[in-house]
C-alpha positions in Angstrom: 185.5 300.4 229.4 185.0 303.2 232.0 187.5 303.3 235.1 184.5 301.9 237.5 184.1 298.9 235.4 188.1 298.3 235.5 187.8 298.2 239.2 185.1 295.9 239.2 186.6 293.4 237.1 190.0 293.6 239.5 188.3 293.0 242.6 186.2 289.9 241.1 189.4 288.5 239.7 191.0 288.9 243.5 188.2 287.4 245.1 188.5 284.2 242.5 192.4 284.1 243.4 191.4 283.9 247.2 188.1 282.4 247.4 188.9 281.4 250.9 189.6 284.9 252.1 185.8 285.7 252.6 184.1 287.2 255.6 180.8 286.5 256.2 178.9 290.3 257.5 175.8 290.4 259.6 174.3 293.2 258.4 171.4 294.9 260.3 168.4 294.5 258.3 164.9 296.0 258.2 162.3 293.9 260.1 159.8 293.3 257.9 156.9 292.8 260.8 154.9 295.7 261.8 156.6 298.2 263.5 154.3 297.7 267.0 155.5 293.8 266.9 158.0 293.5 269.8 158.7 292.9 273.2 157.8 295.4 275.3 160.6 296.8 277.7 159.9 299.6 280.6 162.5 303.0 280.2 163.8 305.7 282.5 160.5 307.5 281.5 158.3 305.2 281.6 157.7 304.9 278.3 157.9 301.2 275.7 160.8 300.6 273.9 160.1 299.1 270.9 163.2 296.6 269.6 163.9 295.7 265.9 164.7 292.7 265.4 168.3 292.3 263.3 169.3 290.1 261.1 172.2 289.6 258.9 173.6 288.8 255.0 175.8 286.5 254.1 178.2 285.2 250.8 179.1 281.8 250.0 182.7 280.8 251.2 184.9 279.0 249.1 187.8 276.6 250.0 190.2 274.9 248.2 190.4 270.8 248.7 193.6 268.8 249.6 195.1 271.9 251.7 198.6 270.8 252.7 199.7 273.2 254.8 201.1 272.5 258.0 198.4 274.9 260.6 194.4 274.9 259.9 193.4 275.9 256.5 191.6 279.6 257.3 187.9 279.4 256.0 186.2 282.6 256.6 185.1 285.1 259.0 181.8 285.9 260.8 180.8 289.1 262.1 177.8 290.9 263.4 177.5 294.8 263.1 176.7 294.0 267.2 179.7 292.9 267.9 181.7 296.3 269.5 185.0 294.3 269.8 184.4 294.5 273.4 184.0 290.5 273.3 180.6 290.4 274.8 179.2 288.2 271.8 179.9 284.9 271.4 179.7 283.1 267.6 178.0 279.7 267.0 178.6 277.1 264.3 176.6 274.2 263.7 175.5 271.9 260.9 177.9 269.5 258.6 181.3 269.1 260.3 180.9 271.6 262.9 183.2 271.3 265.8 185.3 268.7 264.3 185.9 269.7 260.6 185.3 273.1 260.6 186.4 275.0 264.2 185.1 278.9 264.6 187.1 281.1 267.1 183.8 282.1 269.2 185.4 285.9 270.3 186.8 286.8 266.5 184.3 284.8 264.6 186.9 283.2 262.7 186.3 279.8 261.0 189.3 277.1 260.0 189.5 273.8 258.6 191.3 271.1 260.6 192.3 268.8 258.1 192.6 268.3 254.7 189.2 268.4 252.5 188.5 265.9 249.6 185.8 267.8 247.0 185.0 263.8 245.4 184.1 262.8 249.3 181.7 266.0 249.4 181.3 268.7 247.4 179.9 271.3 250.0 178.8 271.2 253.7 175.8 273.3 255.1 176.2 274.9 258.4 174.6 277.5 260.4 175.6 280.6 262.4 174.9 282.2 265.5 175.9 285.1 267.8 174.9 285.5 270.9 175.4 287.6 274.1 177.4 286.2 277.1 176.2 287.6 279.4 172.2 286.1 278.6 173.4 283.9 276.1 170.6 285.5 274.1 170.8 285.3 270.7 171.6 289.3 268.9 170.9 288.3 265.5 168.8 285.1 263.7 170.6 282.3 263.4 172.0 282.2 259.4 172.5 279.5 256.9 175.4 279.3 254.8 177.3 276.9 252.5 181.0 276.4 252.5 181.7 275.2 248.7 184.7 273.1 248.3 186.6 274.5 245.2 187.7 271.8 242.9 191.9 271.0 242.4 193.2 268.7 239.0 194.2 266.2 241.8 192.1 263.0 240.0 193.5 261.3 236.5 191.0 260.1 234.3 190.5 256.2 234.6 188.9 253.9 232.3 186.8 251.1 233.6 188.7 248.4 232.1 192.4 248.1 231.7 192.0 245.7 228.9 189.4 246.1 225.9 189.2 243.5 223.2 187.4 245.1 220.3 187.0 243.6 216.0 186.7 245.0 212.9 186.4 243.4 209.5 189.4 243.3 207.3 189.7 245.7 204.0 187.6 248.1 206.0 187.3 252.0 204.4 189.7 254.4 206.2 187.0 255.8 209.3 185.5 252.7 210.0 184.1 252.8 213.7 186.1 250.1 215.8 184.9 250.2 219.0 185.0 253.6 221.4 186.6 253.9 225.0 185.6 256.4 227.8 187.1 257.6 230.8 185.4 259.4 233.8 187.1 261.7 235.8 186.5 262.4 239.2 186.7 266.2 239.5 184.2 268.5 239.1 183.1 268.9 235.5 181.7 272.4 236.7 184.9 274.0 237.4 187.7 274.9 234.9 188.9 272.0 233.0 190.1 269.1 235.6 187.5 267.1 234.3 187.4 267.8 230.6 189.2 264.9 228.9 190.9 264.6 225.5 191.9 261.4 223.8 195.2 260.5 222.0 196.6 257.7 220.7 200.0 256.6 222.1 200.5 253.1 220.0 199.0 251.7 217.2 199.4 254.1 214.5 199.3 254.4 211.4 196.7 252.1 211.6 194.2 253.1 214.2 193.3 257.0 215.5 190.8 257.8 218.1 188.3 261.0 218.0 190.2 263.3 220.7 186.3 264.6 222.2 184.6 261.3 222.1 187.1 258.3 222.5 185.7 256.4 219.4 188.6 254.4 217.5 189.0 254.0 213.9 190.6 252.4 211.1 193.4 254.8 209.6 194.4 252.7 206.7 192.7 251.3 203.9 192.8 247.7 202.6 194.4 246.2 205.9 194.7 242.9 205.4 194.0 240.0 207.8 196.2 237.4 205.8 199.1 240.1 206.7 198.3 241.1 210.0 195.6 239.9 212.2 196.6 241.6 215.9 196.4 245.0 216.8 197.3 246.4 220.3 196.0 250.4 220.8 196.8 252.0 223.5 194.8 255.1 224.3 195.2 258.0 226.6 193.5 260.0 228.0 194.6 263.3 229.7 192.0 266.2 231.6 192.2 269.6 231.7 191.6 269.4 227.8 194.9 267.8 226.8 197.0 270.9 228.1 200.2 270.7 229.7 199.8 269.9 233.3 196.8 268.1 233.0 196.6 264.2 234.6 196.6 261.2 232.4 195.5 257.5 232.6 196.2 254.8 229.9 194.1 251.4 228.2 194.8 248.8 226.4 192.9 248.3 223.0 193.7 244.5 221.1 192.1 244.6 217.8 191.4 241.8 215.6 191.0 242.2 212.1 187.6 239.5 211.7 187.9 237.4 207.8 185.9 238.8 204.5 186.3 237.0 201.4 189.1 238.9 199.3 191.1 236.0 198.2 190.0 233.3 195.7 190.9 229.4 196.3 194.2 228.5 194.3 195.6 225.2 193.3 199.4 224.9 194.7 199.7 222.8 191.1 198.7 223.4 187.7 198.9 219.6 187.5 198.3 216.9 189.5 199.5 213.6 189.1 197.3 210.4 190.8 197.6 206.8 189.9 195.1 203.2 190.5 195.6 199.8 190.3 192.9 198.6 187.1 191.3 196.5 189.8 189.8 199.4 191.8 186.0 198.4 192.3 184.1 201.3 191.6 183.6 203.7 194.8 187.5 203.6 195.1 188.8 206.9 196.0 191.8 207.7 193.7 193.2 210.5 195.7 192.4 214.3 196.7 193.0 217.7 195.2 192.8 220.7 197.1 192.6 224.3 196.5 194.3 226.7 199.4 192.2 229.8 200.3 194.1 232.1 202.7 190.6 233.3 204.3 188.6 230.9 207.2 185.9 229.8 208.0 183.2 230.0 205.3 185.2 232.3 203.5 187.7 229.7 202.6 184.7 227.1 201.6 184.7 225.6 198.0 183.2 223.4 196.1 185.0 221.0 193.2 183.6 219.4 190.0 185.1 217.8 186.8 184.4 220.7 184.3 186.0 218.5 181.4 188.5 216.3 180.2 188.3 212.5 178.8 187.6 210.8 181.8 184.5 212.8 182.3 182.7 209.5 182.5 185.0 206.9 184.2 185.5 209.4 187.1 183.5 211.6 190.0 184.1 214.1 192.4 183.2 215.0 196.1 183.7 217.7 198.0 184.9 217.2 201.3 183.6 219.6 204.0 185.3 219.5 207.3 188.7 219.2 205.5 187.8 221.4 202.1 189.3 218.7 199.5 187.9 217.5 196.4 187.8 213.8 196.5 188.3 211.6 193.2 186.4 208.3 192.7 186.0 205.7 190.5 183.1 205.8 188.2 183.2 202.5 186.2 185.5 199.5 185.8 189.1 200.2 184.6 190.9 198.4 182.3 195.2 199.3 182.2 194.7 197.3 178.6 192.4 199.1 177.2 193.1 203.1 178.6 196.5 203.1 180.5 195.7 207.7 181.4 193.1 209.4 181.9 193.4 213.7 181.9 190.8 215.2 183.9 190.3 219.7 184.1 188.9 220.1 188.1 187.8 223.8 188.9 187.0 225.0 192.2 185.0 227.6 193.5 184.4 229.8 196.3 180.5 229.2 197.6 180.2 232.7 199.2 181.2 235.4 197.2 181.3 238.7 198.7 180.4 241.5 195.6 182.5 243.9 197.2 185.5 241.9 195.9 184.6 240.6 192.8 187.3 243.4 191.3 190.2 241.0 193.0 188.3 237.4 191.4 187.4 235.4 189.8 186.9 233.2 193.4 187.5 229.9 191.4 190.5 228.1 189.5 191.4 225.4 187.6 194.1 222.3 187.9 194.4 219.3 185.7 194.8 215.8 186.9 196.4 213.1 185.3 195.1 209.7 186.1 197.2 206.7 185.3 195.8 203.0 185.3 198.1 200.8 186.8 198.6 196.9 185.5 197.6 194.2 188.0 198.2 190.5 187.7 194.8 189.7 186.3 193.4 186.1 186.0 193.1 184.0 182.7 190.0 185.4 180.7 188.1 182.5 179.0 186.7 183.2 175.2 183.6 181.9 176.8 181.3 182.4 179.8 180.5 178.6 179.4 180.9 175.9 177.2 178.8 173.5 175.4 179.8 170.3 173.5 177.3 167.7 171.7 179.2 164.1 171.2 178.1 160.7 170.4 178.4 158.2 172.6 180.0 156.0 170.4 183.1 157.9 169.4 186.6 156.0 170.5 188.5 156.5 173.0 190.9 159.6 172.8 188.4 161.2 170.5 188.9 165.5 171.2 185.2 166.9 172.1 185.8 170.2 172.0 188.5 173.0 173.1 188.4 175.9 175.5 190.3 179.1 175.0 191.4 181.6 177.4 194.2 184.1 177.7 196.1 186.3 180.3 194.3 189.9 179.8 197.7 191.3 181.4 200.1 192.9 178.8 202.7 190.3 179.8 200.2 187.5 178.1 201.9 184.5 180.6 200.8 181.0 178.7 197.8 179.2 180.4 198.0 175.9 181.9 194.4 174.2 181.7 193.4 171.2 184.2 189.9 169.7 184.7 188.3 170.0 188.0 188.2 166.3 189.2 185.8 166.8 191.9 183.3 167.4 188.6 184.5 164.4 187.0 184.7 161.3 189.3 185.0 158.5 187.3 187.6 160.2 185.4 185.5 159.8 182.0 187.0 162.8 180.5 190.7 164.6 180.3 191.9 168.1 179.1 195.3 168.7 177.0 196.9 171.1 179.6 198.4 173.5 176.9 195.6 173.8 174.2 192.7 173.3 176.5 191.1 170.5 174.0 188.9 168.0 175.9 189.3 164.3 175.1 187.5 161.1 176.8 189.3 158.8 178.5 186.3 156.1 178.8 184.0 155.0 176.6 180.3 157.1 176.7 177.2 155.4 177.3 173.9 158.2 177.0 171.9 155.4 178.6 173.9 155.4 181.5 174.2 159.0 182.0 173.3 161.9 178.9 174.9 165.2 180.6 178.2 165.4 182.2 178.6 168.7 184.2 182.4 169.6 183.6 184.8 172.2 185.1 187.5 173.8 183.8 190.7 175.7 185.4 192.8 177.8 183.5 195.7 179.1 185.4 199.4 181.4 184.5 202.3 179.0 184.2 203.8 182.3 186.0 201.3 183.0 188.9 199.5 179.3 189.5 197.5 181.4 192.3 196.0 183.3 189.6 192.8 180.5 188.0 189.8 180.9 186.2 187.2 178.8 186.0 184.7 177.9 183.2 181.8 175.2 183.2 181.4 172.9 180.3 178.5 171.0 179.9 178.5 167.9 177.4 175.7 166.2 176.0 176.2 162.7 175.3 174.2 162.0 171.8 172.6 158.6 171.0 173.3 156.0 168.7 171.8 152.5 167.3 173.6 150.5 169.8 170.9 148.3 171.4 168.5 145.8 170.2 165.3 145.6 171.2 164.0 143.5 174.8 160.9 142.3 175.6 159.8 143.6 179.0 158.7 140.4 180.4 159.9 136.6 179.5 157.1 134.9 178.1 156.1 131.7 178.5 153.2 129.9 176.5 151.6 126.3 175.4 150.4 124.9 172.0 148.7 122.4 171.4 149.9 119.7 169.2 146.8 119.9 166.9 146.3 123.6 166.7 145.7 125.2 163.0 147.7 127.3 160.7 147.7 130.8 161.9 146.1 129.9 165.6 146.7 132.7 167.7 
């Protein structure tokens, strides 16, 4: 690098240290009309001067914002290669601010700033310049545009536009999984060095959470989190400008992660047996009682569905599936009888009805209880040996004479003796009577099939223990006839004869 280029390099850097140390030079500068073009202005000798017109070049000042100085912040200087110090020009400034903001010193051409400058109110401000004689307040050179730039300070943190996020991601998610991503705006000039380039960190929430540094985006550090472990996350994120370097502002949010449910754990039965018991007189429909598998995942997740998968009560008993409280309900099939099966052993299985395949490494998503079912005795009614009775007798037996028996027997495994009784309300006129410990029926008044040939009977069998517990059978008994009447004429006849009639006169 020759010495020249050294030199050029040191001045730059100087200037970019003191960018509000500028002077703004009006420069004479060709007129690019025709030479002739001019006013035309008589001499000593008579002759026309010609006049050029000037004009003059100018840099772009620079100032820094949020000055804090105590006197005005020094902007710049005009000056025009007219001005012979003898202060008989007078400078001009007009445009954004002029007069108030920005002040110029009209002898020197000196501009200042009166106050403090915000670069995120506005960036730049456009003003124009002017110098122009005293004496004729004629201008000496064009008026010139220029820009005073307002150089940019670190003096904004970043902010994000919510304080709070709420953000989900499902459970058992790979390690990289994308939660949700934050960003935060700064308010300096992205332009200008680095008071605007931001960098993300994570301040809370590790090891489970990180966060890309350039683009904000959050997550998942760890594999196999579980929701049945943990379910809420808080994050909180920073994020600092000037790309994370010392010095550089910083501004915070809050991330609250929720691990959402996937199907990773299978239904389980708290029992490997279950115990359940019913009266024998259950009607079919009873429910007996529930099982229910726990499943430590919601929603549908957590959804099963029971059946009897085998045992010896396969028949006598069903199952049901409950679906707003997920148990399996146990009903009664067909009629029960404690003396005939006093247990019943049933194998129930349930299952998960949505399977994710991404998990079928941590089933199977079903399992398996048994259930014990014991019949319980009730005080059952007398049970005749008959649905109904019939007896034949003839009508002229004697008095006392047994027509037939009824049987019937206390089906409970106490067997409490029966007490039999006839229902009188069947048997007005007390024609027949029943031996209250065998059940045999005997008349009490003689039969007469003319009179009547079927007597309608009913009989009540009740436990000497219980009396409230009766059966009752119908008996019907045919009276049978005998060879007990002698014929009758209809009608009384009465006829004459002669005394003279003949052998065999009708």
């Amino acid at each position: 690098m020759t010495i020249q280029q050294v030199l050029l390099l040191l001045l730059l850097w100087m200037w970019l240290q003191h960018p509000c140390h500028t002077e703004m030079l009006f420069r004479r500068t060709p007129d690019l009309r025709p030479k002739n073009f001019g006013g035309r202005m008589p001499g000593n000798d008579g002759k026309t001067i010609h006049r050029q017109k000037r004009g003059w070049m100018w840099n772009q000042f620079f100032l820094l914002e949020e000055y804090t100085g105590s006197d005005y912040q020094y902007v710049g200087k005009l000056h025009s290669d007219q001005d012979k110090g003898d202060g008989s020009l007078k400078y001009i400034l007009s445009g954004d601010g002029a007069g108030t903001l920005f002040i110029i010193d009209e002898k020197t051409g000196d501009i200042h700033a009166t106050r403090r400058i915000d670069r995120e109110e506005k960036a730049f401000y456009t003003l124009r310049a002017q110098a122009i004689n005293r004496r004729t307040l004629r201008p000496v050179e064009p008026e010139s545009e220029f820009v005073i730039k307002i150089h940019d300070i670190n003096d904004n943190e970043p902010t994000f536009p919510e304080e709070i996020y709420t953000a989900s991601v499902p459970e058992m998610s790979v390690v990289g999984t994308s939660v949700v991503q934050v960003t935060a705006t700064d308010a300096d000039d992205p332009s200008y060095g680095n008071s605007a380039r931001v960098i993300y960190s994570i301040l809370q929430g590790q090891p489970y959470f990180s966060v890309e540094p350039e683009t904000g985006i959050i997550r998942t550090a760890l594999p196999n989190m579980n929701r049945e472990n943990r379910e809420q996350y808080q994050v909180v994120i920073q994020a600092k400008d000037m790309g994370g370097q010392m010095g550089g502002l910083s501004g915070t949010t809050t991330v609250n992660i929720t691990l959402t449910d996937v199907n990773d754990n299978p239904p389980r039965f708290p029992q490997s047996t279950i115990h359940l018991r019913i009266p024998e007189s259950s009607p079919v429909g009873t429910a007996i009682g529930s099982v229910k598998a726990t499943d430590a995942d919601t929603g549908k997740n957590a959804e099963v569905e029971y059946r009897i998968i085998d045992g010896d009560g396969t028949d006598m008993f069903d199952i049901m599936t409950q679906k707003d409280t997920q148990e399996g309900i146990i009903t009664v099939r067909k009629p029960l009888d404690y003396e005939t099966r006093r247990l019943y052993t049933l194998k129930v299985e349930a299952e998960n009805t949505h399977v994710d395949p991404r998990f079928y490494y941590l089933g199977p998503f079903k399992d398996t209880t048994i259930v014990k079912i014991s019949v319980e005795d009730v005080d059952e009614p007398p049970i005749f040996s008959r649905s109904s009775y019939l007896f034949e007798v003839h009508e002229d037996i004697e008095l006392g004479t047994i027509i037939g028996t009824v049987m019937a027997r206390d089906p409970d495994s106490a067997s409490s003796p029966i007490r039999f009784s006839l229902d009188r309300h069947t048997d007005l006129d007390r024609i027949f009577n029943i031996h209250s410990g065998n059940g045999s029926i005997y008349t009490s008044k003689p039969l007469d099939r003319e009179i009547s040939q079927w007597h309608n009977l009913s009989v009540i069998a009740a436990e000497i223990s219980n009396p409230k517990d009766t059966a009752r059978v119908p008996v019907y008994v045919r009276i049978l006839d005998v060879n007990d009447n002698a014929p009758q004429f209809a009608v009384f006849y009465d006829t004459f004869v002669c005394e003279n009639a003949r052998a065999g006169q009708v």
